[in-house]
C-alpha positions, 0 to 999 in steps of 0.5 A: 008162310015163312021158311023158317030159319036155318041155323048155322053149324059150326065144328070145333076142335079142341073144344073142351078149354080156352080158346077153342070153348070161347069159339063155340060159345061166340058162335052159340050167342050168334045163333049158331048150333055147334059140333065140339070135339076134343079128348075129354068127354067130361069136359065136353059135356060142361062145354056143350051144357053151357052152349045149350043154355043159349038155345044152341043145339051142341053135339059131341064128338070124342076123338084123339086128333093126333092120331089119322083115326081120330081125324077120320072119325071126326071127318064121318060124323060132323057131317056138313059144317058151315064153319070149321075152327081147327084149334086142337093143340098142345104147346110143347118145349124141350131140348133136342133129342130129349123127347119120344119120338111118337110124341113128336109125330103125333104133335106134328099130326095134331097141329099140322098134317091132321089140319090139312087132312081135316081140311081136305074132308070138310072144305069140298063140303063148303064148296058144294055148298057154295060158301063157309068159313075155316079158322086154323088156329096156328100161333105166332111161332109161325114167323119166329124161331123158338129156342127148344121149341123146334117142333111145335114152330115147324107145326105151326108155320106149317098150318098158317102156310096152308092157310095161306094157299088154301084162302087163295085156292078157294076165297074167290068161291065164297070159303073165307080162310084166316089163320090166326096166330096169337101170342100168349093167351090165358088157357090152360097149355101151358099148365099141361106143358109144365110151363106154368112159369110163365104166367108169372114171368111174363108181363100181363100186358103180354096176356091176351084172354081166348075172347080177345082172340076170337073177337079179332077173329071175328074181325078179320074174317069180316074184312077179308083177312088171311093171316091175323096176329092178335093184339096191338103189341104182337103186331108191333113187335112181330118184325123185330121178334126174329133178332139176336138181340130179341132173343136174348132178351126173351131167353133171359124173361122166360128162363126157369128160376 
């Protein structure tokens, strides 16, 4: 008699809208089982609804993970997890000096030292395991400045230097590592940011959908890659995005009306 089948389980974090909702529903079509994390129990009740629709087993883990607490609570429940998609964040953007300072710690926890921490829990599991997948969700600020963006820049380049070290610490022991940086991608941060200008500033060939991103996550994982920057046209521009002249002309694109 055949064994049957072992599903795969896959944890994501900040899995109530967009990005990370798009990865849990990918992975549930795949035949994976799903653990979604994030703050907003209601929206992860909607989430995990749609993921049982496929045949997909989804569990909920509510927790705030710009808090060490939060972080630790997540680490004890999932248990062991084949795939971990590290998305939780927030995009933030304000002048120097103008915003709380405990907020700015828990955006740094958030985005970069309760990644690395979480990380550190669940990585050995896959190890012991002998082999997973880790997807650290990080944005293309990790290559460029950012003009009243400071904080939210020095989060990201921070996860996708982790990346980097930790998918060579550990790739040669079967735990594939992509940092994925995108651009712009239709969800709802920048609504919560106050940024909502932007979706009408911006240029819609600048847009790229949570699908599109996961789909070239997807990709990149498969071929080995370690740092991925969705879309043709960010890859394009990424080495000139660093300029003066660059910067002037993006200040002026996405400045307030």
């Amino acid at each position: 008699m055949a064994e049957p089948s072992i599903r795969r389980r896959v944890l994501v974090t900040g899995a109530s809208s967009g990005i990370g909702e798009a990865f849990a529903r990918q992975y549930a079509t795949q035949g994976c089982d799903v653990v979604l994390v994030a703050r907003n129990s209601e929206q992860l009740e909607r989430v995990a609804a749609d993921v049982r629709r496929t045949g997909a087993k989804a569990e909920i883990i509510v927790a705030d993970l710009s808090s060490r607490d939060g972080v630790e609570i997540v680490g004890e429940r999932c248990g062991n997890v084949d795939v971990l998609v590290a998305n939780a964040g927030v995009t933030h953007a304000a002048a120097v000096g103008t915003t709380n300072r405990d907020t700015l710690d828990r955006i740094a926890y958030l985005m970069s030292a309760g990644v690395v921490r979480l990380c550190e829990i669940i990585v050995p599991r896959m190890l012991e395991r002998g082999g997973g997948d880790v997807v650290i969700v990080s944005s293309i600020a990790s290559f460029t400045p950012m003009r009243k963006a400071g904080p939210y820049a020095a989060a990201k380049s921070h996860a996708t230097a982790y990346a980097r070290s930790l998918a060579m610490e550990v790739g040669h022991k079967g735990v594939r590592v992509v940092a994925v940086c995108p651009g712009y991608v239709r969800t709802e941060l920048h609504g919560r940011a106050g940024l909502d200008h932007l979706a009408r500033k911006v240029p819609s060939w600048m847009w790229l959908t949570s699908e599109q991103v996961v789909h070239a996550t997807m990709r990149a994982l498969r071929r080995g890659k370690t740092v991925l920057v969705p879309g043709a046209v960010y890859r394009i521009v990424l080495p000139f995005l660093s300029s003066s002249l660059a910067q002037g002309a993006w200040r002026r694109l996405t400045r307030r009306s």
